[in-house]
N, C-alpha and C positions, 0 to 999 in steps of 0.2 A: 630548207627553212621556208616556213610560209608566208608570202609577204603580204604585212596588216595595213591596210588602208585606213584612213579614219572613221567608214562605215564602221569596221569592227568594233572598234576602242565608243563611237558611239550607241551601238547594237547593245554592247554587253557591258558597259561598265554602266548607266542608268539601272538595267535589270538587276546588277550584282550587286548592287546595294540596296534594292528592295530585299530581295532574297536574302540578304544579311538582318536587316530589320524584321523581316519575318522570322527567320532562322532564330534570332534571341529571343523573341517574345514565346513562340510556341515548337519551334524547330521545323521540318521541312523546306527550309530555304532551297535546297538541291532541285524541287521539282522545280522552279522558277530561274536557275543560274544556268544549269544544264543546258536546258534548250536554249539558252541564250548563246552560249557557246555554240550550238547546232544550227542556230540562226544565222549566225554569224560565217557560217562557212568552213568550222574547222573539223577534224576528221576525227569519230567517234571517242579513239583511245588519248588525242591530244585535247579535247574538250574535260572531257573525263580528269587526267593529270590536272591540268591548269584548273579545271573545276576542283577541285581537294586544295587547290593550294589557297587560291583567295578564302574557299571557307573555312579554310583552320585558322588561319590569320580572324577571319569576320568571328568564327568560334572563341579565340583567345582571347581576344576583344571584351566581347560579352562575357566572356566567364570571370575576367577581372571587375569589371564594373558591379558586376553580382555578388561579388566576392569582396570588394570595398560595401558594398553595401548591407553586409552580414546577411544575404539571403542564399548560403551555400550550407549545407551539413559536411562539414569538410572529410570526417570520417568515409560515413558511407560514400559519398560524391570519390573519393581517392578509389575507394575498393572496386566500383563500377568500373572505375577508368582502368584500372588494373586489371579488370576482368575484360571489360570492353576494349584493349588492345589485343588481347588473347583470342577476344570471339572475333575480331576483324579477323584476324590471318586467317583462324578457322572457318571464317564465311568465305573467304576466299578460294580457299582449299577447295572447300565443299562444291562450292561453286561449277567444278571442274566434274562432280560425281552425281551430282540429284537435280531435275527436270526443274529449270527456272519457271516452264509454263507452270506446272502443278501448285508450286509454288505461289504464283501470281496471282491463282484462280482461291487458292484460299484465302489472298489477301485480301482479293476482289468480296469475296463472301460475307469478311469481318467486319470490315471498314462502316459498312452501313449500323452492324451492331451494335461497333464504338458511339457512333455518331447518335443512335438513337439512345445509345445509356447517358450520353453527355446529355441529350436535350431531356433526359425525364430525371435527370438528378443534377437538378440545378446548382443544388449545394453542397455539388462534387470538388472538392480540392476549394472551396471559398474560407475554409478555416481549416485547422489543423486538427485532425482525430488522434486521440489519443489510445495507441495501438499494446503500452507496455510492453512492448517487445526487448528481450534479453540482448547483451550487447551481441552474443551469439548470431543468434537470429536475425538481427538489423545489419549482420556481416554477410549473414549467408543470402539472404534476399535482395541484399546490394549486389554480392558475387552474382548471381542469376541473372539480375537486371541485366547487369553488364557483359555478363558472357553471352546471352541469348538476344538481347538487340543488339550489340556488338554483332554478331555473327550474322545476324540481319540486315547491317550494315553491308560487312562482305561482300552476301550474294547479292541483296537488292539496291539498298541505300538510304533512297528517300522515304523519309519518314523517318529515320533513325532517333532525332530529336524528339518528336513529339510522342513515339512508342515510350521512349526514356521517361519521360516526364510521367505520361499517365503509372507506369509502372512503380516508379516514385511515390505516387497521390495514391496508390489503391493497395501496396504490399506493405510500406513505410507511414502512410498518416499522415505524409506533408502534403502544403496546401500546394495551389500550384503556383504561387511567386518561386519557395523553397525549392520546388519540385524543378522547374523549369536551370535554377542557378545550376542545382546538381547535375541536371542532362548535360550542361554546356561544358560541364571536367571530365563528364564520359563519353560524352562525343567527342570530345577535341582529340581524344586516345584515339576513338575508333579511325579519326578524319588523321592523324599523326602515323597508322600503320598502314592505311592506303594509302597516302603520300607518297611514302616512304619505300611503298612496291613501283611507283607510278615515278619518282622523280629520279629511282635508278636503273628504272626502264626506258628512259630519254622520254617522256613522253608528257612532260610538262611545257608549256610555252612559254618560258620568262618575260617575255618581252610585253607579254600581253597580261600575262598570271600576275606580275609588282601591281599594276593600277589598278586592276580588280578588285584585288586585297588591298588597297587603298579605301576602296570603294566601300568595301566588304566590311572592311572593318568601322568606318564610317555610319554605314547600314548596323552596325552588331552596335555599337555605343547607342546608337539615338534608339534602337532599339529593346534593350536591357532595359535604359532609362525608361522610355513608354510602358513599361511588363512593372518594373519598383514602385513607379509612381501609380499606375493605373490601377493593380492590385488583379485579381483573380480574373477580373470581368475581363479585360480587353485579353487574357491571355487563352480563355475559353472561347470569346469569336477568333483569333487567329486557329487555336486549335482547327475547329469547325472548315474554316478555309483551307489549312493543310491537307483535314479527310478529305476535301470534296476534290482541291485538286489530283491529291493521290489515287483516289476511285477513278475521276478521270483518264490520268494517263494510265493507271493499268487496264483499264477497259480497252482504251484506245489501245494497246501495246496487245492484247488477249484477240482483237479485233482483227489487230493485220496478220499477227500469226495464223489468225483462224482463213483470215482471206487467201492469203500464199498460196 
């Protein structure tokens, strides 16, 4: 057992509630909780465990607040989660067969793309497009969502939230208040089957993981609330800060591989 000093508890539970407020407003809370856990001194696969556990707790949070505040598609938001607990296991799978670096290096590629289509389409996800899409069709591109950033979850992680959303706003027609509630019932899927690999592999830290998810959850409420009330705007600059951290650490992660 590791024993946690109050450095810890105050290293990571400040951060874990940022990361929770960010997490519900645009998703990527993970790049910011993680390293906190890593700051803190704990060992990659028990950072990781106890990291899933506060943010399904900070995830459930936000997805009920979203969810009292009618800004959930409850349909598609289920079939995602349905799908995105199926692409968790299989990210994970995967995980084990296909070149994380190769991987990495196309995300690295993307990211700037996303970023520049957000900043020249301002009046991306600010209202709702009206797409006519067949109940069919709003099933199957729900399933897709869910199965392919799900499984993106798996192998990579971060970012899982914010992939969800945009994918939401661009295949579905919702805006991104709508877009963001739905990510938060398919992510909770994805963050509910890595868990659940992670908490029967002993590799969760209790002791530390309750106050986080205190924290988390805490960070997911005031957070939801900021994204309801502030409307598309402030969930478009969080977007933006999640790419730029994401770019980040996969550079930095692409970087030391490269150095090794």
């Amino acid at each position: 057992m590791m024993e946690l000093s109050p450095v810890v508890f105050l290293t990571v539970c400040p951060l874990v509630f940022l990361a929770g407020l960010v997490d519900a407003v645009a998703g990527g809370g993970g790049l910011i909780s993680l390293p906190a856990y890593l700051l803190a001194g704990l060992p990659a696969h028990l950072a990781a465990g106890t990291n899933k556990f506060a943010m399904s707790f900070g995830t459930c949070t936000a997805a009920l607040k979203y969810l009292r505040s009618g800004k959930v598609a409850l349909r598609p938001a289920l079939t995602a989660a349905l799908f995105s607990f199926a692409g968790a296991a299989l990210g994970s799978t995967l995980a084990l067969h296909i070149s994380e670096t190769a991987l990495k290096w196309t995300i690295l590629a993307a990211l700037p793309a996303v970023a520049l289509f957000l900043f020249l389409r301002k009046d991306f996800g600010g209202q709702p497009v009206e797409k006519a899409l067949s109940p069919l069709k709003t099933a199957l591109y729900s399933a897709l969502t869910g199965l392919f950033v799900g499984a993106y979850d798996g192998l990579i992680g971060p970012g899982t939230g914010t992939f969800l959303i945009l994918c939401f706003t661009s295949l579905l027609g919702f805006d991104l208040i709508l877009s963001s509630g739905c990510a938060k019932i398919a992510n909770l899927a994805s963050n509910l089957a890595s868990l659940l690999v992670y908490a029967l592999g002993g590799s969760v830290l209790y002791l530390l993981a309750v106050p986080a998810a205190l924290c988390c959850m805490a960070g997911g409420y005031l957070g939801a609330r900021l994204a309801v009330k502030g409307g598309a705007k402030w969930v478009r600059y969080f977007i933006f800060l999640v790419l730029g951290l994401l770019f980040v650490r996969t550079g930095w992660e692409l970087l030391q591989t490269f150095l090794a």
